[in-house]
N, CA and C atoms of all chains as a GROMACS GRO file, in nm:
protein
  579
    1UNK      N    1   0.084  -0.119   0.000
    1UNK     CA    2   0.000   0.000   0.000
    1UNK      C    3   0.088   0.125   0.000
    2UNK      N    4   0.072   0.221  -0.112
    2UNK     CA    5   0.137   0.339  -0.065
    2UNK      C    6   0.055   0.433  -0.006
    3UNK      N    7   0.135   0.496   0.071
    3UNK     CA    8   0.105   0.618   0.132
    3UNK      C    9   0.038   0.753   0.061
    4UNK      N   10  -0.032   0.828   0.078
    4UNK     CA   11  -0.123   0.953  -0.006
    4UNK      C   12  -0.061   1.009   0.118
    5UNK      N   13  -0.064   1.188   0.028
    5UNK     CA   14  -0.002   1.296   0.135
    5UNK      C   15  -0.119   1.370   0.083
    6UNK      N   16  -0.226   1.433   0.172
    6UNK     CA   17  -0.292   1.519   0.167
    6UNK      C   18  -0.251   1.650   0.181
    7UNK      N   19  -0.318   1.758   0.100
    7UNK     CA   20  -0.262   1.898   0.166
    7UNK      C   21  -0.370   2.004   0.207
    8UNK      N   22  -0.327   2.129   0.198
    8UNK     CA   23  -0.417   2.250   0.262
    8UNK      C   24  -0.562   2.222   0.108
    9UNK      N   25  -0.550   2.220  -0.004
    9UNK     CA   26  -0.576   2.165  -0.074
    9UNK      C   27  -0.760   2.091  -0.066
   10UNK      N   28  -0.659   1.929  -0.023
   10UNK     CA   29  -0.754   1.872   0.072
   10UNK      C   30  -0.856   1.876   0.184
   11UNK      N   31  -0.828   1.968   0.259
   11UNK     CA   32  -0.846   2.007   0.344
   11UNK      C   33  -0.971   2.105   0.345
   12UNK      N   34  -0.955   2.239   0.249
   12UNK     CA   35  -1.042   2.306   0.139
   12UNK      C   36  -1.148   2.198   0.125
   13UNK      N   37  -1.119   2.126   0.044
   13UNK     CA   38  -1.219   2.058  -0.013
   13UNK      C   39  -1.310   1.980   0.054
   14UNK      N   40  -1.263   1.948   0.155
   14UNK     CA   41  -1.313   1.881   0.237
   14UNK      C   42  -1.439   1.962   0.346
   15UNK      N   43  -1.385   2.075   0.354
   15UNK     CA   44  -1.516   2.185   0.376
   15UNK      C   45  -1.588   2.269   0.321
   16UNK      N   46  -1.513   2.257   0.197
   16UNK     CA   47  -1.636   2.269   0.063
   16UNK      C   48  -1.750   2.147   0.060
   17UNK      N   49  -1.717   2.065   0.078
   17UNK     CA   50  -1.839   1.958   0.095
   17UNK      C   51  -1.928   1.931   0.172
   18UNK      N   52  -1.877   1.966   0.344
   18UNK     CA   53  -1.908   1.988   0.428
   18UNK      C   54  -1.978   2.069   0.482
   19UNK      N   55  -1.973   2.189   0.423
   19UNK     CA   56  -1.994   2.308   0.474
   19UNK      C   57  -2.115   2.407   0.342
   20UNK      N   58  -2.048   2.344   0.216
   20UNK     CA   59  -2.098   2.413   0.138
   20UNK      C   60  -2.096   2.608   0.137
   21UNK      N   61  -1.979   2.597   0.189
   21UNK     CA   62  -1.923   2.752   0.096
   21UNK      C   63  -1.840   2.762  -0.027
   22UNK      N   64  -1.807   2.855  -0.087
   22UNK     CA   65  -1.743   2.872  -0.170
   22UNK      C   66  -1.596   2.791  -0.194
   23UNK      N   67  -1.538   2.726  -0.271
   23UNK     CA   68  -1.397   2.681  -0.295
   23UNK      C   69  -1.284   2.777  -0.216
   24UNK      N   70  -1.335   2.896  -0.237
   24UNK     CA   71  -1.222   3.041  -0.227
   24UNK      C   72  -1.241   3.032  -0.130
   25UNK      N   73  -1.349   3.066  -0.068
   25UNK     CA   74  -1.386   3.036   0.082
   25UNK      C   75  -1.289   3.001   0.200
   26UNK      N   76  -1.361   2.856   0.139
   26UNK     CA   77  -1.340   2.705   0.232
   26UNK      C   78  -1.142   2.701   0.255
   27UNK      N   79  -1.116   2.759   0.098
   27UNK     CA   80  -0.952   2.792   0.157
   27UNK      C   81  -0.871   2.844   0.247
   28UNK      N   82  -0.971   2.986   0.212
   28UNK     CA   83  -0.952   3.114   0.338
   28UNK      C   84  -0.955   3.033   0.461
   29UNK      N   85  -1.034   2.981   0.518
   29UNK     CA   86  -1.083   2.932   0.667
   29UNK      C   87  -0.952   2.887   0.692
   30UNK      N   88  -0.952   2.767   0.584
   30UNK     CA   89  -0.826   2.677   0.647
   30UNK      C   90  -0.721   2.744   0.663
   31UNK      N   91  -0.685   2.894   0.582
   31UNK     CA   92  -0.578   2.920   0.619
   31UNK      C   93  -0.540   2.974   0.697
   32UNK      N   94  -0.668   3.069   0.738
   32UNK     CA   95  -0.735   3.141   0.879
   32UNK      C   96  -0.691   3.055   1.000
   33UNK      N   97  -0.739   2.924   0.937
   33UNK     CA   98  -0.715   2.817   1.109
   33UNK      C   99  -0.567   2.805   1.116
   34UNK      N  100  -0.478   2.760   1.031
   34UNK     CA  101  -0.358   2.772   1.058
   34UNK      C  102  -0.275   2.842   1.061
   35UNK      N  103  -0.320   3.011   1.061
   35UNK     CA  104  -0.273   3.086   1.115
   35UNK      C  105  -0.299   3.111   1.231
   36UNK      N  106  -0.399   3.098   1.292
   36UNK     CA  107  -0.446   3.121   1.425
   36UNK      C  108  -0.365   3.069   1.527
   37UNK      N  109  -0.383   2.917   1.464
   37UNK     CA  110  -0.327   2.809   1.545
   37UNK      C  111  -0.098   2.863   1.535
   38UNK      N  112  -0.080   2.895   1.463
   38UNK     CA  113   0.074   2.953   1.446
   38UNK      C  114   0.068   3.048   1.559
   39UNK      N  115  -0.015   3.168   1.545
   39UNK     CA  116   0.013   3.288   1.580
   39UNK      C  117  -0.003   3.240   1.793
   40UNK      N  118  -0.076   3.192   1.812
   40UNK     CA  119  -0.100   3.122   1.935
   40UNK      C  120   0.044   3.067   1.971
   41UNK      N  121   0.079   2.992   1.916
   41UNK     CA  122   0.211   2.885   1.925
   41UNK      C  123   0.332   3.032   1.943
   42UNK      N  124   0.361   3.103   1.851
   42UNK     CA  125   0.458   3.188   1.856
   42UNK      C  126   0.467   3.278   1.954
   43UNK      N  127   0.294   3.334   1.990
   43UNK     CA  128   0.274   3.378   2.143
   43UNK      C  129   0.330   3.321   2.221
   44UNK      N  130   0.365   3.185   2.214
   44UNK     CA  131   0.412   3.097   2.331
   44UNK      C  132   0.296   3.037   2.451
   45UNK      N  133   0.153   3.059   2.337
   45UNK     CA  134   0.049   2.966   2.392
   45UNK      C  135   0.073   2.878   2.388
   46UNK      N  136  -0.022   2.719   2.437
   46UNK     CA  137  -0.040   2.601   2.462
   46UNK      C  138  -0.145   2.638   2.403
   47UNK      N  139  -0.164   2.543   2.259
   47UNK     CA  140  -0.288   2.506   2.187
   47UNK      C  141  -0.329   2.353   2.210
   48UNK      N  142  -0.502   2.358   2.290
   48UNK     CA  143  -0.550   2.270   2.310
   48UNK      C  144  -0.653   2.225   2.208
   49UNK      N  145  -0.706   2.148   2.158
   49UNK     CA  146  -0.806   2.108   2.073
   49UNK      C  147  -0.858   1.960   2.117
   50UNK      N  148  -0.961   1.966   2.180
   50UNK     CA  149  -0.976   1.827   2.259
   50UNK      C  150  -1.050   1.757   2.162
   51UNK      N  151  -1.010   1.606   2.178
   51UNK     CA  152  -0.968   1.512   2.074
   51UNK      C  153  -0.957   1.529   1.977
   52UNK      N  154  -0.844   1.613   1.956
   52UNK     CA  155  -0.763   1.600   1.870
   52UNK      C  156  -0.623   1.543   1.928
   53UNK      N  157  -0.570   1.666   2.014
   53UNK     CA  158  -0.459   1.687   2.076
   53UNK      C  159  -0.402   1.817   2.115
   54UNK      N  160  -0.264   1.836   2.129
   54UNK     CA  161  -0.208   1.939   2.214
   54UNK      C  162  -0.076   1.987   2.173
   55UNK      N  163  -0.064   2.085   2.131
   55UNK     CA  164   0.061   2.156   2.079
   55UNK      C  165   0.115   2.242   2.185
   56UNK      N  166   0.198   2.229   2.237
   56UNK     CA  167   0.321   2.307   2.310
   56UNK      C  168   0.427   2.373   2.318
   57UNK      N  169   0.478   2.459   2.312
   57UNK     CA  170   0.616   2.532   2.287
   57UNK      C  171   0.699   2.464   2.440
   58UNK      N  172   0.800   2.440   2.370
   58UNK     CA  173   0.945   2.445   2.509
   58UNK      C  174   1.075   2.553   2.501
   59UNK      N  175   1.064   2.514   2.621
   59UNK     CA  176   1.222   2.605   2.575
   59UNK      C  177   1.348   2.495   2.628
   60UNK      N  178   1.413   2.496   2.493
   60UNK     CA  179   1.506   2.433   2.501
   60UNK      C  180   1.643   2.507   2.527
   61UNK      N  181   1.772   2.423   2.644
   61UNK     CA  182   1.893   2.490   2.663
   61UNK      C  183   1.960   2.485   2.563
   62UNK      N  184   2.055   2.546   2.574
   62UNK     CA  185   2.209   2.532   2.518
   62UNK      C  186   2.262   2.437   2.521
   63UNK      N  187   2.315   2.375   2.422
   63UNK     CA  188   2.407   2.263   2.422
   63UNK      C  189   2.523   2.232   2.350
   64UNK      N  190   2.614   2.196   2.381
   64UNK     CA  191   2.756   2.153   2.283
   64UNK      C  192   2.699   2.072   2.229
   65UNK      N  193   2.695   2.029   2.073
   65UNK     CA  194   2.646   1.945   2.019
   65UNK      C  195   2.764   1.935   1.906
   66UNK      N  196   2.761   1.807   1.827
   66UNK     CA  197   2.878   1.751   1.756
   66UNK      C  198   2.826   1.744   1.617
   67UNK      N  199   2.900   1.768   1.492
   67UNK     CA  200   2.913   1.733   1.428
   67UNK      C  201   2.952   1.554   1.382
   68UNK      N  202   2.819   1.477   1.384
   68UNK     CA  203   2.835   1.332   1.358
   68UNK      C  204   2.952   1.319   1.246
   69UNK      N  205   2.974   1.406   1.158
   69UNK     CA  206   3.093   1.370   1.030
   69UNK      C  207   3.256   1.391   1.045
   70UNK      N  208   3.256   1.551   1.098
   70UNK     CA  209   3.374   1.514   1.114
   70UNK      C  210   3.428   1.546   1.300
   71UNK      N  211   3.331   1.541   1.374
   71UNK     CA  212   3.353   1.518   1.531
   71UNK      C  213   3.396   1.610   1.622
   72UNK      N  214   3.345   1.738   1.510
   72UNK     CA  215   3.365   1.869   1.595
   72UNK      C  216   3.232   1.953   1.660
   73UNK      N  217   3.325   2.013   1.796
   73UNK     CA  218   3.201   2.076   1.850
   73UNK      C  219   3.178   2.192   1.803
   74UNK      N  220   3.000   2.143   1.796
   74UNK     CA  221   2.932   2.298   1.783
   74UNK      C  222   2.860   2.363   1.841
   75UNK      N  223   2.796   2.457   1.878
   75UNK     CA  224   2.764   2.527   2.020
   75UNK      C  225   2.654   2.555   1.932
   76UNK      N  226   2.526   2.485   2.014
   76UNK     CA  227   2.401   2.532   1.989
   76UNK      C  228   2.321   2.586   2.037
   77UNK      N  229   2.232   2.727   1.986
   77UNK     CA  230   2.183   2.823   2.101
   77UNK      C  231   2.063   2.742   2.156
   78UNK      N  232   1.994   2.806   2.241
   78UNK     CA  233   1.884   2.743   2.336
   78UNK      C  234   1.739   2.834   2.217
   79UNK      N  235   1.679   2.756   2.202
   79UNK     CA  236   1.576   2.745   2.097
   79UNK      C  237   1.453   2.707   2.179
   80UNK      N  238   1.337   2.760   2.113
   80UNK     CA  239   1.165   2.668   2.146
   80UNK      C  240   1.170   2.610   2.018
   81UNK      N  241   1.137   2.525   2.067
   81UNK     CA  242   1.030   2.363   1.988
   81UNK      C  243   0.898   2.358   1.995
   82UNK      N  244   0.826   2.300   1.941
   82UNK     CA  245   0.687   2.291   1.925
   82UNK      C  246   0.678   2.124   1.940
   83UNK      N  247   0.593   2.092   1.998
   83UNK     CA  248   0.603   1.965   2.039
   83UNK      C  249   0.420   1.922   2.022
   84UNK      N  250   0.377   1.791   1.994
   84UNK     CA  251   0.204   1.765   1.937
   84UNK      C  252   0.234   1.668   2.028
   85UNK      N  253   0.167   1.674   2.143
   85UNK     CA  254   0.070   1.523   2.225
   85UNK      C  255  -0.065   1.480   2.158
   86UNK      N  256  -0.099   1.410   2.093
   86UNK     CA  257  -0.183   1.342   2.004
   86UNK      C  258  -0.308   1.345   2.144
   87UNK      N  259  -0.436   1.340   2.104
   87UNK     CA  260  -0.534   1.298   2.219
   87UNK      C  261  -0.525   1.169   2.242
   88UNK      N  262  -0.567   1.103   2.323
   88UNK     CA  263  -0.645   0.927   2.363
   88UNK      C  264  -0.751   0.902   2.199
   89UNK      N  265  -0.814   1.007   2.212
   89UNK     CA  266  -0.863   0.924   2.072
   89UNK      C  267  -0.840   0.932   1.943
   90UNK      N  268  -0.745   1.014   1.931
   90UNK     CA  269  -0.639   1.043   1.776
   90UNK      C  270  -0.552   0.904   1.807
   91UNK      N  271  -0.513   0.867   1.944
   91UNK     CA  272  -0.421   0.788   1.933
   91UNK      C  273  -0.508   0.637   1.887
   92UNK      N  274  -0.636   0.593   1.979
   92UNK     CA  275  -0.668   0.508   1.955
   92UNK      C  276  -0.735   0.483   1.795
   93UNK      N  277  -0.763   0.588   1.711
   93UNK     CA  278  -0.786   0.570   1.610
   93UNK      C  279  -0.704   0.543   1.481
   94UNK      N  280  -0.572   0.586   1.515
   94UNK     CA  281  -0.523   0.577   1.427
   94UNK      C  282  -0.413   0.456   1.428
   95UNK      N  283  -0.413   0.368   1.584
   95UNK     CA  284  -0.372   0.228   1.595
   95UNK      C  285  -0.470   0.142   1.568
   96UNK      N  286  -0.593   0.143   1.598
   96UNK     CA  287  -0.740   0.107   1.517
   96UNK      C  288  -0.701   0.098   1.344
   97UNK      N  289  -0.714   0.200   1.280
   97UNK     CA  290  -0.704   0.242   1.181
   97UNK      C  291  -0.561   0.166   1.046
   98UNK      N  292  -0.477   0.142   1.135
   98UNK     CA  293  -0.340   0.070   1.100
   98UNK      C  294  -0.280  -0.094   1.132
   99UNK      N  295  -0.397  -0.115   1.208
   99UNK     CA  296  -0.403  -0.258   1.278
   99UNK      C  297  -0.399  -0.329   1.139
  100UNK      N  298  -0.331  -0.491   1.140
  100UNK     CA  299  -0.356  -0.504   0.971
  100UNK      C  300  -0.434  -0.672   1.015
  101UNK      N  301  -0.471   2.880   2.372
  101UNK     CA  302  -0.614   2.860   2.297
  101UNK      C  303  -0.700   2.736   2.301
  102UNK      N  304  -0.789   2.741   2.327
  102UNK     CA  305  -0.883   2.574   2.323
  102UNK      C  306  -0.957   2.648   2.194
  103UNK      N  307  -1.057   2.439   2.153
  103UNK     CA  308  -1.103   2.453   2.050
  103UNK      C  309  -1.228   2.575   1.980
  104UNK      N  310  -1.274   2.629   2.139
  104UNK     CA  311  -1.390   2.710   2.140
  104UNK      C  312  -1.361   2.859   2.096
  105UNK      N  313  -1.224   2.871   2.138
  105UNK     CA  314  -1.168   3.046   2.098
  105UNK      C  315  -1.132   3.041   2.012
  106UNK      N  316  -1.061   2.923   1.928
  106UNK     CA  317  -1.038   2.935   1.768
  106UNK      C  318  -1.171   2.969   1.711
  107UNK      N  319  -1.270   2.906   1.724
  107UNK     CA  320  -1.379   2.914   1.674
  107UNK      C  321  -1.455   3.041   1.695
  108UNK      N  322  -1.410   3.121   1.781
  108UNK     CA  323  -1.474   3.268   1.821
  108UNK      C  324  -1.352   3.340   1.761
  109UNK      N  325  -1.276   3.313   1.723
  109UNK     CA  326  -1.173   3.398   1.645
  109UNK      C  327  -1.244   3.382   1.522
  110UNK      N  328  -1.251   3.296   1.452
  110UNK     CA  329  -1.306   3.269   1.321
  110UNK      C  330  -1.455   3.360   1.337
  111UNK      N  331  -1.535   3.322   1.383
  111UNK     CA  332  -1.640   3.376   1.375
  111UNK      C  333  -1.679   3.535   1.388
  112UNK      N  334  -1.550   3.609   1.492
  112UNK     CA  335  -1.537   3.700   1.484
  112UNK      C  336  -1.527   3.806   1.327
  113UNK      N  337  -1.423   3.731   1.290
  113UNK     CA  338  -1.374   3.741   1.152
  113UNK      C  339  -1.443   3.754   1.050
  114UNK      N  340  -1.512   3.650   1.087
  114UNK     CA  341  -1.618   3.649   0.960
  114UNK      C  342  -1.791   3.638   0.967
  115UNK      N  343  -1.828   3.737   1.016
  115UNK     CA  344  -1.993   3.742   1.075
  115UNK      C  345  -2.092   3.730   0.954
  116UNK      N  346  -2.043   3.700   0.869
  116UNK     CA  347  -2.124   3.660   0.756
  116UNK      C  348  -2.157   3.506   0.817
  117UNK      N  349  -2.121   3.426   0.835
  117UNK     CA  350  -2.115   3.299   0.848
  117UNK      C  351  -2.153   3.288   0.990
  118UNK      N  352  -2.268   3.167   0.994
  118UNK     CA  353  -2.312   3.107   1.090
  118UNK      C  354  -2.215   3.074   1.228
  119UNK      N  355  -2.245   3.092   1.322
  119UNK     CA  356  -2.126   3.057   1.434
  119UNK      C  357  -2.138   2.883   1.414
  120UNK      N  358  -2.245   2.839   1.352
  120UNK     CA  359  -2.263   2.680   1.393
  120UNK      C  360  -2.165   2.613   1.230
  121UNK      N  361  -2.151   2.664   1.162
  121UNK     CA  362  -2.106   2.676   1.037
  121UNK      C  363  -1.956   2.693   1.063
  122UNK      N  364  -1.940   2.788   1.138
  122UNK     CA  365  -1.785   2.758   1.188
  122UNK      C  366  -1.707   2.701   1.254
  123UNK      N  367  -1.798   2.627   1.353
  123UNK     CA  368  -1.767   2.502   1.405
  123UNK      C  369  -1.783   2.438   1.345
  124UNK      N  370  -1.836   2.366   1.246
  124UNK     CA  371  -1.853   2.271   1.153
  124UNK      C  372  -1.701   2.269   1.067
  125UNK      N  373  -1.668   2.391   1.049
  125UNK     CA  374  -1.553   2.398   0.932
  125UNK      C  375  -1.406   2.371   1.020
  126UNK      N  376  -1.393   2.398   1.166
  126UNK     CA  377  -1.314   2.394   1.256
  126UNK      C  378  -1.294   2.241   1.244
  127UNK      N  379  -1.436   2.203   1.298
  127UNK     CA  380  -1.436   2.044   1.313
  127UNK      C  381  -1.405   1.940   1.185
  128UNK      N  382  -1.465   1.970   1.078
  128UNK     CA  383  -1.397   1.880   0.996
  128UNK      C  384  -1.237   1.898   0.942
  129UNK      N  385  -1.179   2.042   0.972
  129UNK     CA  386  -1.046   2.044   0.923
  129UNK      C  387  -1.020   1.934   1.028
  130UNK      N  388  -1.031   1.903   1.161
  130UNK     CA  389  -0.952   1.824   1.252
  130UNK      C  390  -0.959   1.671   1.231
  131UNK      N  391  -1.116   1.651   1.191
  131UNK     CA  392  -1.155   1.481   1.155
  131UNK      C  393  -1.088   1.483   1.051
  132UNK      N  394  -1.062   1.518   0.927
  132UNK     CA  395  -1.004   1.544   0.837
  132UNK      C  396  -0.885   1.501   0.874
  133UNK      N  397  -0.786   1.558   0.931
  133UNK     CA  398  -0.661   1.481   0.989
  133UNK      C  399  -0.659   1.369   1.047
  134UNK      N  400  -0.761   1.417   1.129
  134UNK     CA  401  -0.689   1.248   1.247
  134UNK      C  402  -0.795   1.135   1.089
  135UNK      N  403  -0.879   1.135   0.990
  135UNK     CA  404  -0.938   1.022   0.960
  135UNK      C  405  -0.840   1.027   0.829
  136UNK      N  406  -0.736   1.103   0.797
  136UNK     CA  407  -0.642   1.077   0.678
  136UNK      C  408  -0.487   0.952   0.791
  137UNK      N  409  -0.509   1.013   0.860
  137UNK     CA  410  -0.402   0.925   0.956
  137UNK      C  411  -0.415   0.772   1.005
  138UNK      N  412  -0.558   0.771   1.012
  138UNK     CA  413  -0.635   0.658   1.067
  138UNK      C  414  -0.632   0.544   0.906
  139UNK      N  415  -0.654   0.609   0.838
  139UNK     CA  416  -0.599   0.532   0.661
  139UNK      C  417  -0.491   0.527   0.661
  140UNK      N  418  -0.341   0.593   0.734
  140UNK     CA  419  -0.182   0.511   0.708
  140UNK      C  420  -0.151   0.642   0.615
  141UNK      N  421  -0.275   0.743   0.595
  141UNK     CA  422  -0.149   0.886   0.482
  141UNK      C  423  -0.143   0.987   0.573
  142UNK      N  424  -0.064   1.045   0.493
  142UNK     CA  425  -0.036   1.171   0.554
  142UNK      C  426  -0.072   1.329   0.566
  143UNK      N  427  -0.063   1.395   0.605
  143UNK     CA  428  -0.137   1.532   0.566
  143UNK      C  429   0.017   1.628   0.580
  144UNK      N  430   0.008   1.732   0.497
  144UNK     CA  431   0.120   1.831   0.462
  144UNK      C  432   0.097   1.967   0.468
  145UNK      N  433   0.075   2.038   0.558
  145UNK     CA  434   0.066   2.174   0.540
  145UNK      C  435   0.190   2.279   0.582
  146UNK      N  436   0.207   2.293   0.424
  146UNK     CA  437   0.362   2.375   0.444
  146UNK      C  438   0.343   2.530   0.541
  147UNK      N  439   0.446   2.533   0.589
  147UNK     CA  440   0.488   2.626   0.662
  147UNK      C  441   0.423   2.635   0.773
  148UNK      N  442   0.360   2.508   0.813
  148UNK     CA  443   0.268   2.480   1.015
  148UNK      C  444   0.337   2.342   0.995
  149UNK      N  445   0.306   2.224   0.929
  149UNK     CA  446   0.406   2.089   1.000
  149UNK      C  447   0.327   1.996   0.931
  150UNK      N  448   0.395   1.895   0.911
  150UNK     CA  449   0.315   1.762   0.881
  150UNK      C  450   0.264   1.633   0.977
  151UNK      N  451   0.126   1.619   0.917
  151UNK     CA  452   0.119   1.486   1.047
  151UNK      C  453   0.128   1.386   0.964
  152UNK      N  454   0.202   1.239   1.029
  152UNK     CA  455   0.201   1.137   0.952
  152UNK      C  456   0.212   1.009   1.073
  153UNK      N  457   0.184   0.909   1.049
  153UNK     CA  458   0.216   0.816   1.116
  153UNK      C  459   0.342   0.699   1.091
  154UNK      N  460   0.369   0.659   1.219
  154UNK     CA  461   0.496   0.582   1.272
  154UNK      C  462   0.433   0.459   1.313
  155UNK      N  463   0.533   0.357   1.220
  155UNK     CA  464   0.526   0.258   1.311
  155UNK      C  465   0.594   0.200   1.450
  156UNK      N  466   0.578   0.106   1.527
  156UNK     CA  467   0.588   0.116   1.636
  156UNK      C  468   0.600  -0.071   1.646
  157UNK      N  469   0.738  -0.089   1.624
  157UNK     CA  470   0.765  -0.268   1.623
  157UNK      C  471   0.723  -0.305   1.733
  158UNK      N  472   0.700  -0.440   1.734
  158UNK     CA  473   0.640  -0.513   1.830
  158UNK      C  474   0.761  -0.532   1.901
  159UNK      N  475   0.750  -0.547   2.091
  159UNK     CA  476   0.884  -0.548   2.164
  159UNK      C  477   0.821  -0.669   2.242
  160UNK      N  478   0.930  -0.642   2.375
  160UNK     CA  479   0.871  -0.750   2.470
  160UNK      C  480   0.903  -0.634   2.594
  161UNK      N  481   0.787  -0.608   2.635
  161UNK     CA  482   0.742  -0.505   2.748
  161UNK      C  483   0.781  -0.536   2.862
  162UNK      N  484   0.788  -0.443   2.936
  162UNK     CA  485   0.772  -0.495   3.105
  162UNK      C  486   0.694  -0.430   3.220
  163UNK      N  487   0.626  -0.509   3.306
  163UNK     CA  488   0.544  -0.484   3.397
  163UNK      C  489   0.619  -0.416   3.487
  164UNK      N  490   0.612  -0.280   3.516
  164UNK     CA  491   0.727  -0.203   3.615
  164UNK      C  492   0.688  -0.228   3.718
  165UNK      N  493   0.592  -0.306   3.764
  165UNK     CA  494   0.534  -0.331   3.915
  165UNK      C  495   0.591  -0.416   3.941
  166UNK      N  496   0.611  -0.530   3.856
  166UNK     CA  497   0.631  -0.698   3.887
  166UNK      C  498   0.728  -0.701   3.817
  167UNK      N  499   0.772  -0.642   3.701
  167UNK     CA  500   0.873  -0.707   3.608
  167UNK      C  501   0.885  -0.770   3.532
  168UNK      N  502   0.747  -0.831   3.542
  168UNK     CA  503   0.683  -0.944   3.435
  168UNK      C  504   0.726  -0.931   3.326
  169UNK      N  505   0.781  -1.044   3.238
  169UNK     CA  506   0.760  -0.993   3.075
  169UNK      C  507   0.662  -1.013   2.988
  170UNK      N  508   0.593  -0.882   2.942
  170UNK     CA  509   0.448  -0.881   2.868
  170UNK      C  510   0.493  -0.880   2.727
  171UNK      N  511   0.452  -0.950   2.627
  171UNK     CA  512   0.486  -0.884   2.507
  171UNK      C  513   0.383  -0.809   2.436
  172UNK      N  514   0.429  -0.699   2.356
  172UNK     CA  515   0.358  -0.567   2.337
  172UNK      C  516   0.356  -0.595   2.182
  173UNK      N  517   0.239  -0.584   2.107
  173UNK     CA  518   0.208  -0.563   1.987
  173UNK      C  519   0.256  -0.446   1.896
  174UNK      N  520   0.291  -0.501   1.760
  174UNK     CA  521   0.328  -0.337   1.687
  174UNK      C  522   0.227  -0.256   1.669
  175UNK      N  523   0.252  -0.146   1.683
  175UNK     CA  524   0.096  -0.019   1.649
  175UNK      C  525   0.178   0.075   1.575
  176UNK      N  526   0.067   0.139   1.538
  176UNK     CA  527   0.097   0.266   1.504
  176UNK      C  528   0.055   0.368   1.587
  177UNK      N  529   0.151   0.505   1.588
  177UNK     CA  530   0.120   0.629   1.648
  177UNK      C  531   0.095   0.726   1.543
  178UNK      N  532   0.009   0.868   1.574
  178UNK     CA  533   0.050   0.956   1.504
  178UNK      C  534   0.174   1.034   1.543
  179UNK      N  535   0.220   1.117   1.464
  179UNK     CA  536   0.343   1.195   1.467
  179UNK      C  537   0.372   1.361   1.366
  180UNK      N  538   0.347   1.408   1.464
  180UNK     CA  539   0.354   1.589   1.378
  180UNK      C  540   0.519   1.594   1.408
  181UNK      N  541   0.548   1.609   1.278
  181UNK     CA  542   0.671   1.772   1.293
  181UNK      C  543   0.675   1.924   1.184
  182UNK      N  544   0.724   1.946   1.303
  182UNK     CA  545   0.692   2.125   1.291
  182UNK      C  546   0.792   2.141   1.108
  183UNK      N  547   0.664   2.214   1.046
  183UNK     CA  548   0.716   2.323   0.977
  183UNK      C  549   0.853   2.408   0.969
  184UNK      N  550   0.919   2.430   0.838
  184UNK     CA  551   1.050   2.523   0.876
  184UNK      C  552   1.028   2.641   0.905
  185UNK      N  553   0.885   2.698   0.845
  185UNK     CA  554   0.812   2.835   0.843
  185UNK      C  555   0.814   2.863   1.042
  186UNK      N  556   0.747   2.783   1.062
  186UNK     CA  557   0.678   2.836   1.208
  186UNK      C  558   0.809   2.820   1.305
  187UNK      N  559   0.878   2.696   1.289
  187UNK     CA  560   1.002   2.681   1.325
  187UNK      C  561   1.054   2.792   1.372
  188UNK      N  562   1.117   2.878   1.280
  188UNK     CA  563   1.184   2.957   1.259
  188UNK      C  564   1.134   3.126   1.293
  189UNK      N  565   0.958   3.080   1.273
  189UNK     CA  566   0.917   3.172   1.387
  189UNK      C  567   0.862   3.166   1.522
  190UNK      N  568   0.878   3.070   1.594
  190UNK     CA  569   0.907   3.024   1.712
  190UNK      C  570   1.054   3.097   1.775
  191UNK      N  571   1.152   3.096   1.714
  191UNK     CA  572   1.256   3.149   1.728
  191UNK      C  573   1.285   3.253   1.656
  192UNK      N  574   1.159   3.343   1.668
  192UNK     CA  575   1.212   3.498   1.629
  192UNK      C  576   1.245   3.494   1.501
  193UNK      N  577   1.256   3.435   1.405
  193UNK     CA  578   1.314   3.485   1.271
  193UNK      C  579   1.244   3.529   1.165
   0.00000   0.00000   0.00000
């Protein structure tokens, strides 16, 4: 079985059907939502969406970190990450979903 | 943010549109994901992150109470990673 990669696209369309607004629309929203959902995150909110899941910013330290090739150190600044805890039922659906 | 203030952001935005209509459009972008994941594909939205799923080999577990050895079935998880876009504005750039 191969794999399909859906996109923003998809997504559109999928509430064009749903929803029955416009194509142009149904784009806007989605892009509306994932900006929202960015602009939250960069605030350095905690975005919750229950069952779905949970997006988090960290703050990560400083670290000497290596070059795996040729075994030199490199000094890496302390950065946020964005990190997704999946819900209980994103998780159970999609081990459901993959079970063979 | 929870799922209810996205949805009052949106609706704010756009008062043409039903508040129940915008939950509707909230909600299927999300089933939309988790039921493309739940089929084994993936979803791609450049410059926020991709979700895709991992497999997860079958091991031989252990009971941290007892120690027991359980053996644990392969599954799958989902798995987001972040965008280079947001990435990079996460860290100011």
């Amino acid at each position: 079985m191969t794999e399909k990669t859906l996109t923003r696209m998809d997504l559109s369309e999928a509430v064009f059907r749903e929803v029955g607004l416009s194509r142009n629309e149904s784009a806007e929203l989605v892009e509306n939502i994932l900006t929202h959902l960015s602009d939250a995150l960069v605030a350095g909110e905690q975005v919750k969406i229950s069952s779905f899941g949970t997006f988090s910013v960290r703050d990560k330290a400083a670290r000497v970190g290596r070059n795996p090739k040729t075994g030199q150190e490199v000094p890496i600044k302390p950065r946020r990450v964005l990190t997704f805890r999946p819900s209980h039922l994103m998780k159970d659906r999609v081990a459901e979903g993959n079970k063979r | 943010m929870i799922r209810s203030e996205l949805i009052q952001k949106l609706a704010d935005e756009n008062p043409h549109l039903y508040q129940r209509d915008v939950e509707r459009i909230v909600n299927t972008v999300f089933e939309e994901i988790t039921d493309t994941m739940a089929r084994g594909d993936r979803v791609e939205l450049r410059g926020f992150g991709a979700f895709s799923v991992k497999k997860r080999d079958a091991r031989i577990g252990r009971n941290p109470r007892t120690g027991e050895s359980v053996p644990v079935e392969e599954k799958h998880v989902p798995f987001f990673k972040t965008g280079k876009l947001l990435r990079d504005r996460l860290n100011g750039k």
